[in-house]
N, C-alpha and C positions, 0 to 999 in steps of 0.2 A: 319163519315164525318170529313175529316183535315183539317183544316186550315194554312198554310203556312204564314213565317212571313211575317212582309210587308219589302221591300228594302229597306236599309239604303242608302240615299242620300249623297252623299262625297259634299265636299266645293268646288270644280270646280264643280262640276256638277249645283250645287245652281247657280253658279256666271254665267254660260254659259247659263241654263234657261232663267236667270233673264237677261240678256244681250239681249237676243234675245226676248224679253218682250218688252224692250224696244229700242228695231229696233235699236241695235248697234252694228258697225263691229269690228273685234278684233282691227284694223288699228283705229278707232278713240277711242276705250279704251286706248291702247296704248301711245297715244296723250295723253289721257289728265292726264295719270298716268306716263309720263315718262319712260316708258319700250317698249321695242323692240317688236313688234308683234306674234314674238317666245317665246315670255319669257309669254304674256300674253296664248297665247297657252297654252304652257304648262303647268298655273296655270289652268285652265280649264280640261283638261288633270290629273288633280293631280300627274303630273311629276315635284317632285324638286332634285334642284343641289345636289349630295351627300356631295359635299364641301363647297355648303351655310350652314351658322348659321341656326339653325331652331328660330333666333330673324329675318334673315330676311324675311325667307317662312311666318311668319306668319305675319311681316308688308304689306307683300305684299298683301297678301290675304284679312288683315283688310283692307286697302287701298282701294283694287277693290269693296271689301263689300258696304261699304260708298259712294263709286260711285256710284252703283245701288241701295243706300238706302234698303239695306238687313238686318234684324235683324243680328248686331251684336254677340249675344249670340247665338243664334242658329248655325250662322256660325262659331265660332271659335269652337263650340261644335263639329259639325259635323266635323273640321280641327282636333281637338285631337282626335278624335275616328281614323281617319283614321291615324295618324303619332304617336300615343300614347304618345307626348309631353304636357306637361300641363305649362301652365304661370309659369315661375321663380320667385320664390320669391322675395321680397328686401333685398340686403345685411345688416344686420345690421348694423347701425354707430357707427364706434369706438370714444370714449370719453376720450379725455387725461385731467387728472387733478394730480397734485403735491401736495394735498393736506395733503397723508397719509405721502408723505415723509417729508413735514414740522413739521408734528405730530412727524415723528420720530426725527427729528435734534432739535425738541422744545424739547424732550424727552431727550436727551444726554446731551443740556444746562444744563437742570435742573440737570442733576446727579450731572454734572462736579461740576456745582455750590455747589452741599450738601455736594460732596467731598472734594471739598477745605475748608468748612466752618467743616468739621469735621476736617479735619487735624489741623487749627487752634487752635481749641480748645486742641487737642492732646498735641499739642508743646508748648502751654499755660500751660496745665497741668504740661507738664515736665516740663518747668523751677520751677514753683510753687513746684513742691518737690525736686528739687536740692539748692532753695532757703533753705526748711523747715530743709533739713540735715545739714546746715552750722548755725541751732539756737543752742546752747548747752540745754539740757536735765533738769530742775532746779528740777523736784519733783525726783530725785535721790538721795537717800540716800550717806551723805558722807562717805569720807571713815577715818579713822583714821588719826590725825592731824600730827602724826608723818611719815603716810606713801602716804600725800597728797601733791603732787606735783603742783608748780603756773603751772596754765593752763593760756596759753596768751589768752585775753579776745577778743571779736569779736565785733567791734565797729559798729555802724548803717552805717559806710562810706562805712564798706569794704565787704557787703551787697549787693551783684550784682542789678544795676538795673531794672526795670522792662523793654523788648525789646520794642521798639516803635513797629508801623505799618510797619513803614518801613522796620525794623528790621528781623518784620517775613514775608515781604513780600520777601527779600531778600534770609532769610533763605530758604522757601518752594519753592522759584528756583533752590538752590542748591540742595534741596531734590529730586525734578521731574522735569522730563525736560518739556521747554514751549510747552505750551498745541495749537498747531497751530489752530488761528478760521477755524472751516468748513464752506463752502460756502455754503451760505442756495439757497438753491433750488427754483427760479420762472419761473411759467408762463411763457414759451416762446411762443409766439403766429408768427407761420409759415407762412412768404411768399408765397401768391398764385405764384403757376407757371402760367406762360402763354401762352399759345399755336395758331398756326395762320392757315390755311388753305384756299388754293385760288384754287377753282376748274375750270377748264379751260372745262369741260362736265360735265354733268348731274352724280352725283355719289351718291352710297346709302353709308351713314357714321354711325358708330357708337362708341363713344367715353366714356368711364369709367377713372376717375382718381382714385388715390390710396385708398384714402373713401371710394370708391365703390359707387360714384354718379355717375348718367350717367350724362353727361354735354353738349350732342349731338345727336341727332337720328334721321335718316330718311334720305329723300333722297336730296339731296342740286344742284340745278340746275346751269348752269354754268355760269361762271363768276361771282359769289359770294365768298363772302371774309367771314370765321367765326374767327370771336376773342373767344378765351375762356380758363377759369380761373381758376385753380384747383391745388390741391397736385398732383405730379408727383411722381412715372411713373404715365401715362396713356396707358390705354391698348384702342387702335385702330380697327378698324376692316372697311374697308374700301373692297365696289363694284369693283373699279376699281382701284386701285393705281394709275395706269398711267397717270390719269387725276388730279391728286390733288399735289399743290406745300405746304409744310409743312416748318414753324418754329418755333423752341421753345425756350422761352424765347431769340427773336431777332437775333436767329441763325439757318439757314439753317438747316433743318434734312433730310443726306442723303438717297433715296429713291431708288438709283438707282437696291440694290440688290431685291427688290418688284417685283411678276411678275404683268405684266402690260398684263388688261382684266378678269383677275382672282380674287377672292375675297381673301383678306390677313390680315391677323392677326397680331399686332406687338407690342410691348411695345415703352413709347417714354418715356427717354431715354434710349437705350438697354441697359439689364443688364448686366455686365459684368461677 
């Protein structure tokens, strides 16, 4: 005796059950999920766009899920079995700190510093035995009275004095050239860009700035305005272009090469 396995249940299929469960027609899902009656179709159908994100096949699906108050997990289960997509990770966030290079510019101080303070002593040294040559020698035996010639004597005046500060700070410029201060390195803490968005229809948006935050998702009904805040670029990704007027930081972002109806990808601002 065999046993045959049991059917795997696709995620429209759950959602079309469960719809007609609860005595509802595709025309008022549609309503109240903001999609076209086609579009709701075809989640049912497990028909998606080949040039939708699979970020938005699957908001849409959690969407309709939550409408019909469908377990969740079970759904999005049955959705990766069938499209073998599994939830994206979170991008990791990048962490800027100046801390190792201030370690290093502390590090250079400090040599410069030992450096000059060796040289000093160097230069100190030399005069100290250019001074010691000009003492004459006294435990030397003399030499015969007849074959000893006056030696002119070396008085305490004529006895170079010792250099001041000044002296050898003057000298050790002429020895290496000035040492130009490096700029120490701070924290510069980065201006949010700003970004504006006025959608004149219903449109499903999704927005990533350069951190790799999302700053925006889901579907934005018309005539709403979204302010928001991020490192630039921003990568876009926008249902309809057609319907949404864009600008960044207070300037118009041309749109017009977008097709309009289709779903589009774009950086803001293009890279050049």
């Amino acid at each position: 005796m065999s046993t045959e396995p049991a059917a795997v249940i696709s995620a429209g299929q759950l959602l079309r059950q469960a719809r007609e469960q609860r005595q509802l027609s595709v025309q008022q899902v549609a309503v109240q999920l903001n999609l076209k009656p086609l579009q709701v179709a075809q989640l049912e159908q497990d028909q998606f766009d080949a040039s939708m994100p699979e970020t938005f096949a699957r908001g849409y699906v959690r969407a309709y899920g939550r409408l019909l108050k469908l377990p969740e997990t079970e759904l999005m289960a049955a959705f990766g079995r069938q499209t073998g997509c599994v939830g994206s990770s979170a991008k990791p966030m990048r962490t800027f700190s100046n801390r190792e290079a201030k370690q290093a510019t502390e590090n250079r101080f400090m040599w410069l510093t030992y450096a000059i303070i060796a040289l000093l002593l160097l230069l100190l040294f030399i005069w100290w035995w250019q001074t010691a040559r000009l003492v004459p020698d006294t435990t030397a035996a003399p030499e015969p009275a007849e074959q000893v010639e006056a030696a002119p004597l070396i008085t305490a005046a004529e006895v170079p004095p010792a250099p001041t500060p000044e002296q050898l700070h003057e000298l050790l410029g002429q020895l290496m050239p000035a040492a130009e201060p490096e700029a120490v390195e701070t924290d510069v803490q980065l201006l949010p860009d700003q970004l504006e968005m006025r959608f004149s229809e219903n449109c499903w948006v999704d927005v990533v700035d350069a951190e790799g935050n999302r700053v925006a998702y889901g579907t934005k009904q018309a005539g709403y305005v979204m302010q928001l805040s991020g490192i630039a670029p921003f990568v876009v990704t926008l249902g309809n272009p057609g319907v949404v007027q864009i600008n960044f930081n207070q300037q118009p972002f041309d749109m017009s090469a977008l097709p309009a109806g289709r779903v589009a990808k774009f950086s803001i601002p293009e890279s050049e």
